[in-house]
Biopython code that builds the backbone (N, CA, C, O; Angstrom):
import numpy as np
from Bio.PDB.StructureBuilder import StructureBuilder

atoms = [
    (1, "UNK", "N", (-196.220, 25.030, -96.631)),
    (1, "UNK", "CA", (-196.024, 23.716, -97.199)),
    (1, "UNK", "C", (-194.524, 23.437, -97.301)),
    (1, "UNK", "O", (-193.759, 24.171, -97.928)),
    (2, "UNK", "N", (-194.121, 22.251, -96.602)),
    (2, "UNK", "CA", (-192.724, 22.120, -96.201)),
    (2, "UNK", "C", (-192.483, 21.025, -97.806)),
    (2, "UNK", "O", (-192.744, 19.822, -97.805)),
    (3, "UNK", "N", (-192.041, 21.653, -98.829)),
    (3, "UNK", "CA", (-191.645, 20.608, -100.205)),
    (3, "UNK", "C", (-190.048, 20.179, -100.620)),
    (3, "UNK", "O", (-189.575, 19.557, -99.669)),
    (4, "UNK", "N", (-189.559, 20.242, -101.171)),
    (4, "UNK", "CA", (-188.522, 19.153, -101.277)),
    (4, "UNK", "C", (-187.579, 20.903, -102.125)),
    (4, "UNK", "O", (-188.143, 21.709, -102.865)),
    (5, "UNK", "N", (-186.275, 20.957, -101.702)),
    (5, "UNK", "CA", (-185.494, 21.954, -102.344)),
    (5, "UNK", "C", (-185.596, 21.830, -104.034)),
    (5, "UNK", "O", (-185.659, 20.748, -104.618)),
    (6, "UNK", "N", (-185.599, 22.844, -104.546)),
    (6, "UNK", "CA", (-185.199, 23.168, -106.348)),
    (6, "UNK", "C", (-184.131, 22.165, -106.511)),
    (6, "UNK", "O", (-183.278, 21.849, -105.681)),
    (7, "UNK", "N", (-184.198, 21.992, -106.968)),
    (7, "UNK", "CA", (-182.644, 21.622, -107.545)),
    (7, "UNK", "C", (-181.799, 22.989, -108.349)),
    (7, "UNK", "O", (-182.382, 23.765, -109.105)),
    (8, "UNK", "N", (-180.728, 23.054, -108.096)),
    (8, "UNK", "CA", (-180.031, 24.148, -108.703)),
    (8, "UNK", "C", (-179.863, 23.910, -110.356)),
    (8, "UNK", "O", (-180.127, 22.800, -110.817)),
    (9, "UNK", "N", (-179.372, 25.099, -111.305)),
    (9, "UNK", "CA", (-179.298, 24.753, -112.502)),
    (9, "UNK", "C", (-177.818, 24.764, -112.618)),
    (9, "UNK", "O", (-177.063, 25.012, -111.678)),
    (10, "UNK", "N", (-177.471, 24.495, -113.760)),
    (10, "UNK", "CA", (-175.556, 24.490, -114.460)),
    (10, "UNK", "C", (-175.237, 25.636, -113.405)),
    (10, "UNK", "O", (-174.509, 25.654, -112.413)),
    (11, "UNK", "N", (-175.914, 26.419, -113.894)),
    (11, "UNK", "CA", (-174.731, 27.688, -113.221)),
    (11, "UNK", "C", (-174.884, 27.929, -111.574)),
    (11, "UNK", "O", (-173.848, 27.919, -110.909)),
    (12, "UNK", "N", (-175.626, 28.053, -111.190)),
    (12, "UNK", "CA", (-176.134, 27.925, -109.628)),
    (12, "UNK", "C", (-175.144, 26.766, -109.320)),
    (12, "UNK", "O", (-174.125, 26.891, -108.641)),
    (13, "UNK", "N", (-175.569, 25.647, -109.897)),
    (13, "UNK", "CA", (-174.401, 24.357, -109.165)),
    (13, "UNK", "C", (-172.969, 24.702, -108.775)),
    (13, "UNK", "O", (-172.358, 24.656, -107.708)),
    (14, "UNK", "N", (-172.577, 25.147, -110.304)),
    (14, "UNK", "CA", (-171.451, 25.621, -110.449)),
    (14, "UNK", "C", (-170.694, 26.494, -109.536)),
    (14, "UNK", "O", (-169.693, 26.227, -108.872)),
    (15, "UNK", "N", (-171.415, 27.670, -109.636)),
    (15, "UNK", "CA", (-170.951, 28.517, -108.533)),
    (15, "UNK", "C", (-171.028, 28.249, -107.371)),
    (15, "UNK", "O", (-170.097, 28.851, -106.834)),
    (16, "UNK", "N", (-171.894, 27.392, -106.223)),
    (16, "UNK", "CA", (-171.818, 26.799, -105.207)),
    (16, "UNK", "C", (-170.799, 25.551, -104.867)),
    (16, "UNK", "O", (-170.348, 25.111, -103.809)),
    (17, "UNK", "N", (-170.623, 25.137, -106.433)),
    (17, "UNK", "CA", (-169.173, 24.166, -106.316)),
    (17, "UNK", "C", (-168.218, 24.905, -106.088)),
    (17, "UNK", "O", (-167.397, 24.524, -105.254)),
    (18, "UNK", "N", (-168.040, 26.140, -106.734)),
    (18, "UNK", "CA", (-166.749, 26.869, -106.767)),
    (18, "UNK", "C", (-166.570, 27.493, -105.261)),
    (18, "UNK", "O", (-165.487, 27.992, -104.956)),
    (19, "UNK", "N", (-168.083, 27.438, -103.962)),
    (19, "UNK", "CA", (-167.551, 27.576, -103.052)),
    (19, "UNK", "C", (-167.165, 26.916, -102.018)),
    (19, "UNK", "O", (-166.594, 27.330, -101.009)),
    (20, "UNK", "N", (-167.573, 25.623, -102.365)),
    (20, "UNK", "CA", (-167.716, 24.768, -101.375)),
    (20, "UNK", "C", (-165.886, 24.390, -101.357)),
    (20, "UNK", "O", (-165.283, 24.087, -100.327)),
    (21, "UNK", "N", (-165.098, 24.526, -103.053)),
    (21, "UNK", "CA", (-163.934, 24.236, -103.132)),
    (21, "UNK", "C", (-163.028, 25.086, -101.987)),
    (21, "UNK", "O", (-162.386, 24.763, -100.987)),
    (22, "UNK", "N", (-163.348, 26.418, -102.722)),
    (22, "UNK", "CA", (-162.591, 27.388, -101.647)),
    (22, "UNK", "C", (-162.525, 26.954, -100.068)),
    (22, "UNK", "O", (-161.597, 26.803, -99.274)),
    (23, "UNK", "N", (-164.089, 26.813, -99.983)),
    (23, "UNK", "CA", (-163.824, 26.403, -98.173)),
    (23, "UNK", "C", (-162.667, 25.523, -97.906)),
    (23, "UNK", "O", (-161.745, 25.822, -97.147)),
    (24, "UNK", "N", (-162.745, 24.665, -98.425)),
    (24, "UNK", "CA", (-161.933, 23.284, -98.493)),
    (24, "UNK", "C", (-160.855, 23.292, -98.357)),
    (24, "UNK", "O", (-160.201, 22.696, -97.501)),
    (25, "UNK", "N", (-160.303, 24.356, -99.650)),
    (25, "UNK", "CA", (-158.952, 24.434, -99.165)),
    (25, "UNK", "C", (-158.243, 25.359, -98.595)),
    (25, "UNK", "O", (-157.086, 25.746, -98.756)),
    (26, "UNK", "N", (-159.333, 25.744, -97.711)),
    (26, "UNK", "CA", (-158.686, 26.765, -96.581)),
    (26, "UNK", "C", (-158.163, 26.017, -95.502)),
    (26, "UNK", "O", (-157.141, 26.411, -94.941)),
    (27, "UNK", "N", (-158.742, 24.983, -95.141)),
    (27, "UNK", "CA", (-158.347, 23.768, -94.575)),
    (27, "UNK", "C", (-158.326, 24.218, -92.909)),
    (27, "UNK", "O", (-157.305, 24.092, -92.233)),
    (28, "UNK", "N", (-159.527, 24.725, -92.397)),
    (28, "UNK", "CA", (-159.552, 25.120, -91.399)),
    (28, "UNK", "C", (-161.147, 25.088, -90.687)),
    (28, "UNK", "O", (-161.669, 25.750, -89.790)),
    (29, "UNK", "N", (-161.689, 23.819, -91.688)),
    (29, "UNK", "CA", (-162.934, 23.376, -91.296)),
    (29, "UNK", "C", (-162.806, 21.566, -90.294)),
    (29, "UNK", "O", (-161.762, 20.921, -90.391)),
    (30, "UNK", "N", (-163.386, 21.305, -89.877)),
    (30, "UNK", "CA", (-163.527, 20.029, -88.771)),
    (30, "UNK", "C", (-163.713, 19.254, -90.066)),
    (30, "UNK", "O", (-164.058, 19.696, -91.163)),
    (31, "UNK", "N", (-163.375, 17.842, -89.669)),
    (31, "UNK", "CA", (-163.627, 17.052, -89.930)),
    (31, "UNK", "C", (-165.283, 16.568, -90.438)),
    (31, "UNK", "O", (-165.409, 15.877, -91.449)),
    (32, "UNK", "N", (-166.360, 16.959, -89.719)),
    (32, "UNK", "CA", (-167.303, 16.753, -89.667)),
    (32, "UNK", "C", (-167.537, 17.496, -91.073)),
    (32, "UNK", "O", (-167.728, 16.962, -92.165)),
    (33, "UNK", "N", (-167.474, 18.861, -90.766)),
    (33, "UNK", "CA", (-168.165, 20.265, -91.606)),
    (33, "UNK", "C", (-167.199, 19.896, -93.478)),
    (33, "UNK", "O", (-167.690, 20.328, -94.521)),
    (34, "UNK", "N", (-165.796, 19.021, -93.453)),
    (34, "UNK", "CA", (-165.308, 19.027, -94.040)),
    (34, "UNK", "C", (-166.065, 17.448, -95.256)),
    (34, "UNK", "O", (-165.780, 17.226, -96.432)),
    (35, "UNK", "N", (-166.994, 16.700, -94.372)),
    (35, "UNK", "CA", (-167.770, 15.600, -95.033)),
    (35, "UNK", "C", (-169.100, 16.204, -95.556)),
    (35, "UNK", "O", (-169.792, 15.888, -96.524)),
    (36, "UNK", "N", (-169.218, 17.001, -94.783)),
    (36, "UNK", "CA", (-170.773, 17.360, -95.346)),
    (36, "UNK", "C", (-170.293, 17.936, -96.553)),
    (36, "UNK", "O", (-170.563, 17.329, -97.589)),
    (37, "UNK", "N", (-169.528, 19.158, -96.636)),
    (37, "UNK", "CA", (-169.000, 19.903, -97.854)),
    (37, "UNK", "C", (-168.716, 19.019, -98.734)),
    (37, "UNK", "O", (-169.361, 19.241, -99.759)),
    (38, "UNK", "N", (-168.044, 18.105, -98.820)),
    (38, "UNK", "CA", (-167.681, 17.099, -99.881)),
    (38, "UNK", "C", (-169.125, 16.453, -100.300)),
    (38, "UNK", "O", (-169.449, 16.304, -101.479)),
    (39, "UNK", "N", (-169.887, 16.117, -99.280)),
    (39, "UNK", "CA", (-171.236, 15.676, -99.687)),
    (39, "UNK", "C", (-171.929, 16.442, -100.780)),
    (39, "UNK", "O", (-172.097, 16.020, -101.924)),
    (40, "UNK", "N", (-172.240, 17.390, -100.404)),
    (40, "UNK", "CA", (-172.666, 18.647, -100.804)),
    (40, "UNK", "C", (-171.970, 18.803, -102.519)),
    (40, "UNK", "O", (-172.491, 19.273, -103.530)),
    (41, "UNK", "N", (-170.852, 18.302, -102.341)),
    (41, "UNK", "CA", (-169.808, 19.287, -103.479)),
    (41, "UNK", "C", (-170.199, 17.655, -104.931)),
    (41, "UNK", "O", (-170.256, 17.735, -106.158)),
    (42, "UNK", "N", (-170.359, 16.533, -104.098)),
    (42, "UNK", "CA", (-170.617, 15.346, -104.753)),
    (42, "UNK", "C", (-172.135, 15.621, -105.329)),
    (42, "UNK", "O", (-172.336, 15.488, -106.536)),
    (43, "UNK", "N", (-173.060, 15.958, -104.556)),
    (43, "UNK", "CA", (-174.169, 16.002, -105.348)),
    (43, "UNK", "C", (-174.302, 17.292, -106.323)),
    (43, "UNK", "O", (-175.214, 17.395, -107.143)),
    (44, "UNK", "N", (-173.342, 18.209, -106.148)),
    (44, "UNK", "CA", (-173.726, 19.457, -107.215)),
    (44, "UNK", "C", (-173.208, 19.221, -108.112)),
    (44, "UNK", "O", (-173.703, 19.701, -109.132)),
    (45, "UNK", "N", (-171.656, 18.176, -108.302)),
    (45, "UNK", "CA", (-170.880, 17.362, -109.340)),
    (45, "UNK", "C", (-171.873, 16.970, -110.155)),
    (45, "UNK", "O", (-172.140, 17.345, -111.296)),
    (46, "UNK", "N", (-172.572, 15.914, -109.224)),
    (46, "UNK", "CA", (-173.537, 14.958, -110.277)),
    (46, "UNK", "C", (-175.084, 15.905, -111.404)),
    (46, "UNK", "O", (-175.722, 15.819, -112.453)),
    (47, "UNK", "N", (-174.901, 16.788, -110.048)),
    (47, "UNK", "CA", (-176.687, 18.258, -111.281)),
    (47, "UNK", "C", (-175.718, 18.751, -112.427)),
    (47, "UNK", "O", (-176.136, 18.594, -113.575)),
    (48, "UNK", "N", (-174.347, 19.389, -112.240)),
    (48, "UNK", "CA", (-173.816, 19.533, -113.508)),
    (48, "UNK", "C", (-173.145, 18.702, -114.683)),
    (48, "UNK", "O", (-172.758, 19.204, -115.738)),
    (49, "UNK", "N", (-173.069, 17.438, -114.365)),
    (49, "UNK", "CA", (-172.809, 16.209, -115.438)),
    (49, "UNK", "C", (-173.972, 16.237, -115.775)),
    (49, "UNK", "O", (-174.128, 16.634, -116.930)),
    (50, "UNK", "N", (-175.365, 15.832, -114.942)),
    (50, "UNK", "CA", (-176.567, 15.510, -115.754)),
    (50, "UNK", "C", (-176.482, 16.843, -116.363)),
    (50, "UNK", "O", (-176.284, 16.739, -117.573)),
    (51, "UNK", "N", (-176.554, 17.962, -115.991)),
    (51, "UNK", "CA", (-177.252, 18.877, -117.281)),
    (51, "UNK", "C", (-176.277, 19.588, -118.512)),
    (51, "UNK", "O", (-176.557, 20.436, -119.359)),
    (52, "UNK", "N", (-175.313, 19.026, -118.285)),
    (52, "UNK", "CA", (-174.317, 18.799, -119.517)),
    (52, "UNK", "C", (-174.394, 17.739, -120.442)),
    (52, "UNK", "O", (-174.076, 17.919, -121.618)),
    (53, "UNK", "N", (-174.719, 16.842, -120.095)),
    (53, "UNK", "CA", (-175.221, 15.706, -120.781)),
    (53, "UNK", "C", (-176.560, 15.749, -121.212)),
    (53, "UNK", "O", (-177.046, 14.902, -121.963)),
    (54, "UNK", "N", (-177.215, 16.791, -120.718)),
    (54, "UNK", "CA", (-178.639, 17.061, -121.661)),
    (54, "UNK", "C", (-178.326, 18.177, -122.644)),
    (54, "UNK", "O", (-178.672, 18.077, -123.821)),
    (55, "UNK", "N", (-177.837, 18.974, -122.295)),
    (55, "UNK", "CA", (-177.737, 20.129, -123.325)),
    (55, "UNK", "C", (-176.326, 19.183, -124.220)),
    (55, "UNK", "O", (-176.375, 19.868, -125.241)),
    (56, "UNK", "N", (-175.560, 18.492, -124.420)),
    (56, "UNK", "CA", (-174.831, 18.058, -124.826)),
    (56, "UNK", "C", (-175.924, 16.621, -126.298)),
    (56, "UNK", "O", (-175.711, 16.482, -127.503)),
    (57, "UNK", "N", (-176.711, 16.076, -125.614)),
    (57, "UNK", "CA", (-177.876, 15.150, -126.366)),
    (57, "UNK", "C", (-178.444, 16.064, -127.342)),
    (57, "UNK", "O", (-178.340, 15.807, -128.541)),
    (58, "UNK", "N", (-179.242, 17.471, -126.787)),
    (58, "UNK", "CA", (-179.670, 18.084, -127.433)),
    (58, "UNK", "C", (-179.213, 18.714, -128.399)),
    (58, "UNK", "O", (-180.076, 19.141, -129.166)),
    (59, "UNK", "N", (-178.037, 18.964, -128.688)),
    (59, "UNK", "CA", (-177.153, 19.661, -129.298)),
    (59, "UNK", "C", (-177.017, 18.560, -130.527)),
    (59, "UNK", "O", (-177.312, 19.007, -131.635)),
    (60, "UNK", "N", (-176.556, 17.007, -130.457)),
    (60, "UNK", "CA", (-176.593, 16.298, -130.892)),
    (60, "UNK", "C", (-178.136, 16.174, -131.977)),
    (60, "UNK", "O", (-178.114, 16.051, -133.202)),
    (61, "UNK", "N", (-179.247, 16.242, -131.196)),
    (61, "UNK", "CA", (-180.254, 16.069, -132.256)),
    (61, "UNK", "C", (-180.735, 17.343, -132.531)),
    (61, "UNK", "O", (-181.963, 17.308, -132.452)),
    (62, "UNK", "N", (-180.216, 18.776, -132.900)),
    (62, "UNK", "CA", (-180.331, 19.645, -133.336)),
    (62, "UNK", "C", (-179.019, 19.363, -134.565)),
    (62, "UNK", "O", (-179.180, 19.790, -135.709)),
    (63, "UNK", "N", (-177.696, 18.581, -134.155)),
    (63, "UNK", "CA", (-177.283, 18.902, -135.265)),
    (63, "UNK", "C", (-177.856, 17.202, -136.337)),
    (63, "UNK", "O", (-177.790, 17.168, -137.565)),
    (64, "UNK", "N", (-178.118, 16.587, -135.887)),
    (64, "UNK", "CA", (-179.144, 15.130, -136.861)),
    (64, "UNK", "C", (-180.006, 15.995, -137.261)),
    (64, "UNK", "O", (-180.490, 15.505, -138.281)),
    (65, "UNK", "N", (-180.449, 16.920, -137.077)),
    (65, "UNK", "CA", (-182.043, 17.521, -137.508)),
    (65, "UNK", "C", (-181.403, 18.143, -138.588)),
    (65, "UNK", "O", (-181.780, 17.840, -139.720)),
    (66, "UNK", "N", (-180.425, 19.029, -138.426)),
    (66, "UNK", "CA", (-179.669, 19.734, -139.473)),
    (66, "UNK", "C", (-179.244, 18.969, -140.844)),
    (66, "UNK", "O", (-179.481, 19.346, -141.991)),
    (67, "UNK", "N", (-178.461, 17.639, -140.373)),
    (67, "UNK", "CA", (-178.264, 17.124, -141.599)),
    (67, "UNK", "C", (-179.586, 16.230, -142.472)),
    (67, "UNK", "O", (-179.483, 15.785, -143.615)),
    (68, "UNK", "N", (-180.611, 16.145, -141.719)),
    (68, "UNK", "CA", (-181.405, 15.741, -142.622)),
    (68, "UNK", "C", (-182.446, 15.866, -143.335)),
    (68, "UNK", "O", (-183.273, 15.238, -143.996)),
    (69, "UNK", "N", (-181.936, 17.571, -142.753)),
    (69, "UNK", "CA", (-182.653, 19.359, -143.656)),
    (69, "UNK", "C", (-181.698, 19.116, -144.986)),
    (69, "UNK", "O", (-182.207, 19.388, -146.073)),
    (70, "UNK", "N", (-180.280, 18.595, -144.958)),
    (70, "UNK", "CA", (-179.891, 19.333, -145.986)),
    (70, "UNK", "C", (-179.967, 18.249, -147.348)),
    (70, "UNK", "O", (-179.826, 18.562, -148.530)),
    (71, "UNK", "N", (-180.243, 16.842, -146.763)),
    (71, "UNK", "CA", (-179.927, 15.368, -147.483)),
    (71, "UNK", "C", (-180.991, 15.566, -148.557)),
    (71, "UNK", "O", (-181.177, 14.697, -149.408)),
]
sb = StructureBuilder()
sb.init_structure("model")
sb.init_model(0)
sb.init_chain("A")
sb.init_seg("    ")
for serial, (resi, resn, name, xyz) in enumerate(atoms, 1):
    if name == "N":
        sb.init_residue(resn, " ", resi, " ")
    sb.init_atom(name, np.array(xyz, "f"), 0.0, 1.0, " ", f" {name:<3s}", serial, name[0])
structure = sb.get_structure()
């Protein structure tokens, strides 16, 4: 069954950002190979904003939950 890739998590993203950078600035990739990488490096940008911004929400209504344990 041919299905659609995982999506990577924070850290998986992360570390595949951190290689896609390196390639980059070795600066000894084509033009072509050098768009896809940026492609690539743009959508793993955007999985680690979204899931910083969830664990960042959550954090938020763990600490609302807190203060209105203590009120």
């Amino acid at each position: 069954m041919a299905g659609k890739k995982k999506q990577p998590g924070f850290e998986e993203a992360a570390a595949e950002l951190e290689q896609i950078i390196a390639k980059m600035e070795q600066g000894d990739l084509s033009l072509e190979e050098s768009l896809k990488l940026y492609e690539q490096g743009v959508s793993l940008t955007r999985v680690c904003a979204k899931e910083l911004q969830t664990a960042q929400l959550k954090m938020e209504e763990l600490k609302a939950g807190k203060k209105d344990e203590t009120v």
